[in-house]
C-alpha positions as CSV (number, residue, x, y, z in Angstrom):
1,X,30.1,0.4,27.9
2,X,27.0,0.8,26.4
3,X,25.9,4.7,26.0
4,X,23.3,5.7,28.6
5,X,21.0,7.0,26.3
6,X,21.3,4.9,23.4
7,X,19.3,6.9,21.0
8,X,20.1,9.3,21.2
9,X,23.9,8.6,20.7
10,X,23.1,7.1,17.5
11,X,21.3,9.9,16.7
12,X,24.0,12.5,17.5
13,X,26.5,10.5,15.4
14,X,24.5,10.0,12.2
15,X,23.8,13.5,12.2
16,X,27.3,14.5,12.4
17,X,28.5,11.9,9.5
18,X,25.7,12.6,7.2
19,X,24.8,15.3,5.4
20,X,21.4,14.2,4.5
21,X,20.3,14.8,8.2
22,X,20.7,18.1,8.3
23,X,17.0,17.6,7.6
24,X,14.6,15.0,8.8
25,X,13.7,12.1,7.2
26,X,10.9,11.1,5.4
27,X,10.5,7.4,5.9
28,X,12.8,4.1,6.7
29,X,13.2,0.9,5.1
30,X,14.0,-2.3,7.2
31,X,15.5,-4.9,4.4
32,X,14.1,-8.3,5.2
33,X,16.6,-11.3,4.3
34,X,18.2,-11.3,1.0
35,X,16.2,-7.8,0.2
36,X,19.1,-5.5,1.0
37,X,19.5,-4.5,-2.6
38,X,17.1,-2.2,-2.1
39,X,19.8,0.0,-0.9
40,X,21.3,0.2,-4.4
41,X,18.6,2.1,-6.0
42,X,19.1,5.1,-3.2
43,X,20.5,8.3,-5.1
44,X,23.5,9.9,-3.5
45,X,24.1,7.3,-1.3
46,X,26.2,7.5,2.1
47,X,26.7,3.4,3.9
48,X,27.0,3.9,7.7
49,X,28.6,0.6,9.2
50,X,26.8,-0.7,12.6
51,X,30.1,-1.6,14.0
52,X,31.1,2.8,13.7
53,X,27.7,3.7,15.5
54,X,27.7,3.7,19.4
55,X,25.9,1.3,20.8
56,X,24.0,0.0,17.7
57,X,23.6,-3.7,17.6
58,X,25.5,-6.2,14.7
59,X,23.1,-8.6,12.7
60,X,24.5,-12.0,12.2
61,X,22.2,-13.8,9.9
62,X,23.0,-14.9,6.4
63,X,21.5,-12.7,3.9
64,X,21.7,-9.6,6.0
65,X,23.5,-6.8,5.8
66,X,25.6,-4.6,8.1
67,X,25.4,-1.2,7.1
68,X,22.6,1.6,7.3
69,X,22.6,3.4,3.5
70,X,21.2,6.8,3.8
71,X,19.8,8.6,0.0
72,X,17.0,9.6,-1.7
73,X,14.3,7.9,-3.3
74,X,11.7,9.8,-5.8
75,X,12.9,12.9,-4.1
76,X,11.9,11.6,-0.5
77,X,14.7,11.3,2.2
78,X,15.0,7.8,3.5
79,X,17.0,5.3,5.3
80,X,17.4,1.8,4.6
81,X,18.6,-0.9,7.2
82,X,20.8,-3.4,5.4
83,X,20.4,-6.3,8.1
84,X,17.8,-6.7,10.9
85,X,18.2,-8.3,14.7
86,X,15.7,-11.2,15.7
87,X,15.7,-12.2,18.9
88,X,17.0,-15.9,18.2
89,X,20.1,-14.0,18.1
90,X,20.5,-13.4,21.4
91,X,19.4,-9.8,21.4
92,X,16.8,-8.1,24.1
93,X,13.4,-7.1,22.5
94,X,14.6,-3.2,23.0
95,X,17.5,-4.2,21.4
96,X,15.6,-5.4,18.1
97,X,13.7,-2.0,17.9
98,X,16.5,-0.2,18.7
99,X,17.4,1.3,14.8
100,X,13.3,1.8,14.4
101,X,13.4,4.4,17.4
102,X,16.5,6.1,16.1
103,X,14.2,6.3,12.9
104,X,11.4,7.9,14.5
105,X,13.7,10.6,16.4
106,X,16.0,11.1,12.7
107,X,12.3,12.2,11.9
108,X,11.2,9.7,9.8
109,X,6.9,9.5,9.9
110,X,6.7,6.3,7.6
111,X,8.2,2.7,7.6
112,X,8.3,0.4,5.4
113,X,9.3,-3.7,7.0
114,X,9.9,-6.0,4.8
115,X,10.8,-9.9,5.4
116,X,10.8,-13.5,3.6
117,X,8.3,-15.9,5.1
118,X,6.7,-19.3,5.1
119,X,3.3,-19.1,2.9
120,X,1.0,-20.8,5.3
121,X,-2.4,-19.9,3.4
122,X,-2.9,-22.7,1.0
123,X,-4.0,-20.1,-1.6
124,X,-0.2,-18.4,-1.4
125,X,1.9,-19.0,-3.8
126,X,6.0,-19.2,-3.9
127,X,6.6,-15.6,-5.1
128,X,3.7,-13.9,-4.1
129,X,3.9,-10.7,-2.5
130,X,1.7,-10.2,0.9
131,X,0.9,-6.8,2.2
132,X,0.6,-7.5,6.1
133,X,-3.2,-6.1,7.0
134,X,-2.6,-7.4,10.5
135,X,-0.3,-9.6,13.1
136,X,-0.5,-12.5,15.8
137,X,2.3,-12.9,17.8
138,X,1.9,-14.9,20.7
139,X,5.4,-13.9,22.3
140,X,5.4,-10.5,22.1
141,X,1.7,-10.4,23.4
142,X,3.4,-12.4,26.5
143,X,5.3,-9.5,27.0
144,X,8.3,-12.2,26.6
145,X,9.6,-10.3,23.3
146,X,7.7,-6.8,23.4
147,X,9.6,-3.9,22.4
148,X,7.6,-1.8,24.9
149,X,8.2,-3.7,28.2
150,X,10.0,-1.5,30.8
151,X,9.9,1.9,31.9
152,X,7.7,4.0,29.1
153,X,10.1,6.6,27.0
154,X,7.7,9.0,26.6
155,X,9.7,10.9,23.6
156,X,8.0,8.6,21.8
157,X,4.3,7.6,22.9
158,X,2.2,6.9,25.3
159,X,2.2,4.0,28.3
160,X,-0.6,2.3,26.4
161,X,-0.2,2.5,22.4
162,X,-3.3,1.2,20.4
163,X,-2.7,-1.1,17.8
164,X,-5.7,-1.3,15.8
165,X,-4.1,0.5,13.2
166,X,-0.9,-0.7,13.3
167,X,-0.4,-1.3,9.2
168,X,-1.6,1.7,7.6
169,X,-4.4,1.1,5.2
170,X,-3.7,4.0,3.4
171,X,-0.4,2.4,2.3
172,X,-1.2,-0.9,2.1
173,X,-3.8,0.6,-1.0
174,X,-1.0,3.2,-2.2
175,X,1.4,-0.1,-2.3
176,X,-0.9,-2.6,-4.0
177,X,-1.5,0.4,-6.7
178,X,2.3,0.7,-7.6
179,X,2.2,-3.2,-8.3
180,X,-0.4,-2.4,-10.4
181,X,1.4,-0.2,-12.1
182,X,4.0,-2.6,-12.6
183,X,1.8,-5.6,-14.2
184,X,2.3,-7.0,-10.7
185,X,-1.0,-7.3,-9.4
186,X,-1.7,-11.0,-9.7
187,X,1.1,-11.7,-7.0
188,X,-0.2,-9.2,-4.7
189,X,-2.0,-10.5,-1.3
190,X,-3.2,-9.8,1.0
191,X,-3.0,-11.1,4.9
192,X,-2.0,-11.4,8.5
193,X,1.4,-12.0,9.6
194,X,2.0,-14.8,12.2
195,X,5.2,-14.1,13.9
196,X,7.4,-16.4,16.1
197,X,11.0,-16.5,17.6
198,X,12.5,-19.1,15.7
199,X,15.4,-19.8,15.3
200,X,13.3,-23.8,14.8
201,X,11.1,-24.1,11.9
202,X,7.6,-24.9,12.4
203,X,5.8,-27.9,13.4
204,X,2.5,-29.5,10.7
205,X,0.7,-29.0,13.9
206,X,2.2,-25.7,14.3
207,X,1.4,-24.7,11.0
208,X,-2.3,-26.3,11.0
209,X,-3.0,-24.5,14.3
210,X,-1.4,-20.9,12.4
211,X,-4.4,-21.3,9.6
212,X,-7.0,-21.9,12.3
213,X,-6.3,-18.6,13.7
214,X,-6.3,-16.7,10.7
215,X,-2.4,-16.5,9.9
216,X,-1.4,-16.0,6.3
217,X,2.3,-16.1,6.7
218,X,4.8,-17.0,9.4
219,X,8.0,-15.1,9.9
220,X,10.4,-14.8,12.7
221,X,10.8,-10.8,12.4
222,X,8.9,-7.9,11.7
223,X,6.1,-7.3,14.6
224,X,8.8,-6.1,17.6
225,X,10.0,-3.3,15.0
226,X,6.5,-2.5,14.0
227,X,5.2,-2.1,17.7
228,X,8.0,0.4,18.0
229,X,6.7,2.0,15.1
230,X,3.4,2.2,16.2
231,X,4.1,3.2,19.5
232,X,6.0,6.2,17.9
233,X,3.3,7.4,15.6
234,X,4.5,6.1,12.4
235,X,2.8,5.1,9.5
236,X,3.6,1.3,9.1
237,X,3.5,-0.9,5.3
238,X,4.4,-4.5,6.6
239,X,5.6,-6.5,3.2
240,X,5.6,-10.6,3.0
241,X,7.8,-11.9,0.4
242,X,6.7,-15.7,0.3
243,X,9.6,-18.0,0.0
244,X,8.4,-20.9,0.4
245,X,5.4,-23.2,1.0
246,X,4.5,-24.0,4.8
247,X,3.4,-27.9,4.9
């Protein structure tokens, strides 16, 4: 049986396995499909499996990870999530922002999502790096797939988040500087994020009607956990890898 407060069981037992907590954290990392390895460059490294932590969900997609991996990074304390849940899964929207809001109360004030997606501006290129400026997402502006439908938990925020600011320009600039700094910037873009629910691909007309609305890049994750985000105060970098060309 799921716990009754879900959040805060996970947060009782990551506390109690991992040393690192004994302070809060400084920011999470949600590893978008085949980025996981991000986890490798973490100094000091503990790997928490999902299946150990009470009712934490399991991601079942190829190229995902299981495992949280809590360490250091430039002297900041951070967690990153080896393995994402989409809804095409199977799992409720609250479910998909579950690990995001166990984030926020481990203390964590920034995240950083990142995904592989479909380049859907002509202009993209395979390889290119987007920094999400802003999101349409038809089905969680439904309310069919929002994070935030149900009884408010005020621990968090308010009834009514705004999300005008959702993607932190601050760190949008801070993250385009770094890939400056790493001969980079020619990649770098610059967009909005069109996300859907998969698990399909998407139609031409789909894809025709994305551009006409101002979508960069389509993806089937990302926005639910960045509403969570938003709606608990943290500072969001959204972080488009394009994989592939959207026809």
């Amino acid at each position: 049986m799921p716990p009754a407060d879900p959040v805060a069981a996970i947060v009782a037992f990551l506390r109690a396995r991992v040393p690192l907590l004994a302070l809060p954290l400084d920011a999470a990392i949600v590893c978008g499909s085949g980025l996981s390895g991000l986890a490798a460059t973490l100094e000091g490294a503990v790997a928490v499996p999902y299946a150990s932590i009470p009712g934490f969900p399991t991601a079942t997609v190829e190229g995902h990870g299981t495992e949280l991996v809590f360490g250091t990074l430039g002297g900041a304390r951070v967690v990153a999530q080896r393995g994402r849940f989409h809804a095409y899964e199977g799992w409720p929207p609250g479910a998909v922002a579950l690990p995001v809001r166990a984030f926020a109360a481990l203390g964590a004030k920034v995240l950083l999502a990142t995904n592989a997606a479909g380049g859907v501006n002509a202009a993209f290129s395979v390889g290119d790096v987007m920094l999400i400026r802003d999101h349409i997402s038809f089905a969680c502006a439904a309310g069919a797939q929002h994070p935030l439908v149900g009884p408010n938990d005020a621990r968090f925020g308010p009834r009514f988040p705004p999300m005008t600011a959702a993607y932190a320009p601050a760190l949008r600039a801070l993250a385009a500087a770094a890939a400056a700094e790493c001969g980079l910037a020619a990649a770098v873009r610059e967009g909005t994020y069109f996300h859907v629910s998969g698990p399909s691909y998407e139609t031409p007309a789909e894809i025709a009607a994305m551009r006409l609305l101002g979508g960069d890049a389509v993806g089937m994750s990302t926005v639910p956990e960045v509403l969570a985000a938003a709606h608990a105060g943290m500072a969001v970098c959204g972080i488009s890898l394009i994989t592939n060309q959207c026809r």
